[in-house]
C-alpha positions as CSV (number, residue, x, y, z in Angstrom):
1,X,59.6,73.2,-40.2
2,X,58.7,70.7,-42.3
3,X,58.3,72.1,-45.8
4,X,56.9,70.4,-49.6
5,X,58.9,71.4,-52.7
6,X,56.1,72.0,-55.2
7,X,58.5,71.6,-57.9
8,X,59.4,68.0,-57.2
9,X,56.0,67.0,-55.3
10,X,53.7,64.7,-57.5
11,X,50.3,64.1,-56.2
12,X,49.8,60.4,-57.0
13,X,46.0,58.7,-56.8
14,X,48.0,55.6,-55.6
15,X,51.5,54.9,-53.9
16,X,53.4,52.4,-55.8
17,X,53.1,48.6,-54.5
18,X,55.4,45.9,-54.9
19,X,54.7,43.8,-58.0
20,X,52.7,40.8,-57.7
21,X,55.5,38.2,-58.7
22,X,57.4,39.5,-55.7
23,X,55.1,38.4,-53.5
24,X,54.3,34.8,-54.2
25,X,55.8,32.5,-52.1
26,X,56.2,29.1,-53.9
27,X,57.9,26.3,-52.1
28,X,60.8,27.2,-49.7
29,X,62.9,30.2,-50.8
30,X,66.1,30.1,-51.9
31,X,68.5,33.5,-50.4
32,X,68.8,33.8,-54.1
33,X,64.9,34.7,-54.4
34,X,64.9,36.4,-51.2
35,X,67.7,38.8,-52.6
36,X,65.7,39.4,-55.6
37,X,62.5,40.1,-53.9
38,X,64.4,42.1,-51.2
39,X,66.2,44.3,-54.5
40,X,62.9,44.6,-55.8
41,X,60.8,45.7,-52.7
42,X,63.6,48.9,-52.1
43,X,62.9,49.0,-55.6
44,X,59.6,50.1,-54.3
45,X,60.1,52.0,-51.7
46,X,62.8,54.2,-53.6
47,X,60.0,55.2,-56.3
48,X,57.8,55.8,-53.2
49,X,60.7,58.1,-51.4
50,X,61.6,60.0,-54.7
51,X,57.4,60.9,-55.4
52,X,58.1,63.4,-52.8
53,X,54.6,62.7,-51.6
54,X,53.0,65.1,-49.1
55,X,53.8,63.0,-46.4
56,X,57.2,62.4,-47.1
57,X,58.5,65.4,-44.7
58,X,57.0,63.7,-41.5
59,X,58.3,60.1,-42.5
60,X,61.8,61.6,-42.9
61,X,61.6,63.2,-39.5
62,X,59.9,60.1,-38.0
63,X,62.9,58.2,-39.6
64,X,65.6,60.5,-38.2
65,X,63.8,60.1,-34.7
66,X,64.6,56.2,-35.0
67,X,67.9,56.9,-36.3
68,X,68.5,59.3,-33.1
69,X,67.3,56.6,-30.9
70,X,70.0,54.1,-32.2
71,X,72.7,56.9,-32.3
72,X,72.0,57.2,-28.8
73,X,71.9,53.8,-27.3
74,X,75.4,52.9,-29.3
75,X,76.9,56.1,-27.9
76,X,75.6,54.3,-24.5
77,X,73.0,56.5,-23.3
78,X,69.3,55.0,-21.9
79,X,67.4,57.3,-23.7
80,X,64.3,55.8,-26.0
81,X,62.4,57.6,-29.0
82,X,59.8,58.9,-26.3
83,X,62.3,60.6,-24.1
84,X,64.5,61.6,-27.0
85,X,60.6,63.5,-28.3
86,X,59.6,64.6,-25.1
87,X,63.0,66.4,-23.6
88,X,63.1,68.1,-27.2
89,X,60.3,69.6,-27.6
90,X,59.3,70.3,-23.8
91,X,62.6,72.3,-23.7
92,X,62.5,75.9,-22.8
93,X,63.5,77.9,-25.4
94,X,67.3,78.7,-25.6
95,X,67.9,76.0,-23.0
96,X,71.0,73.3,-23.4
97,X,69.5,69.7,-24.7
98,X,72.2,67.5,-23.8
99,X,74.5,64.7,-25.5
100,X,71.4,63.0,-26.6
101,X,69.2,65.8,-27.6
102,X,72.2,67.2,-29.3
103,X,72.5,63.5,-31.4
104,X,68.7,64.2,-31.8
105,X,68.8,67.7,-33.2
106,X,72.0,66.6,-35.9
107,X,69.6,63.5,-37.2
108,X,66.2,66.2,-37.4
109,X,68.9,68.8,-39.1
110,X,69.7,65.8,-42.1
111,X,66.0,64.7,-41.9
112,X,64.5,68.1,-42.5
113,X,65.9,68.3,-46.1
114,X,65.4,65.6,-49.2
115,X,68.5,63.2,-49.5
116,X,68.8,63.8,-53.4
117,X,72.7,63.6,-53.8
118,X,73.5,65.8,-56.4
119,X,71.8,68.8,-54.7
120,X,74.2,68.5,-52.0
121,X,77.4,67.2,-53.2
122,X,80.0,70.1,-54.6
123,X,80.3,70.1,-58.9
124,X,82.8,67.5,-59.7
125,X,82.3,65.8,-56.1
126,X,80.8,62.3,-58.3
127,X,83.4,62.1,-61.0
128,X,86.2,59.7,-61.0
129,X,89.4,60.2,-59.7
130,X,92.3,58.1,-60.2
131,X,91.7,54.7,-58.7
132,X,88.0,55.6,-57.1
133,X,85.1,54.5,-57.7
134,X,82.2,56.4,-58.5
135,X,79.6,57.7,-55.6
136,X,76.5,57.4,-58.2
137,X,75.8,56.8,-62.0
């Protein structure tokens, strides 16, 4: 079950959009300027993510049925996103889903949670050790 935490959910008139300057297109783009525009469109879509917005619960469930999909066709398997939905949820209850249903059920396990890091992580997983680096600031 898909489930809103009213203690991080922010109802927002307006999603955020991608400022205007990242959108012009003057002259032919240098992969300098597409980096920056590219930096500052998940820019965007990171602010969008961490709103928590209402939707946000089906998107990361509709993005862990695409990651499925891809899981499955590199582990070889001819399953798509439709059969992948379809032999999950027209399942019997208690019945065996096979390699790729069980691929699908790991990706809706991560996708049914928020992907904040530190609420998953042990205490003391994001310090430094001696010669790592750091997972986040």
């Amino acid at each position: 079950m898909i489930r809103l935490d009213p203690a991080t959910a922010r109802s927002a008139a307006a999603p955020p959009t991608v400022p205007g300057w990242a959108l012009e297109v003057s002259g032919a783009p240098h992969e300098a300027d597409a980096a920056f525009r590219a930096g500052a469109a998940l820019a965007s879509l990171d602010s969008l993510a961490r709103a928590q917005p209402a939707w946000a619960g089906a998107w990361r469930q509709r993005l862990g049925l695409k990651c499925a999909a891809a899981a499955v066709r590199l582990a070889g398997r001819t399953e798509d996103e439709a059969a992948l939905r379809d032999a999950w949820y027209l399942r019997q209850p208690g019945d065996d889903p096979g390699p790729a249903g069980t691929i699908l059920a790991a990706w809706k396990r991560l996708a049914s949670r928020s992907s904040h890091v530190r609420r998953f992580l042990p205490a003391g997983a994001l310090t430094r050790r001696r010669g790592e680096r750091r997972l986040c600031a």
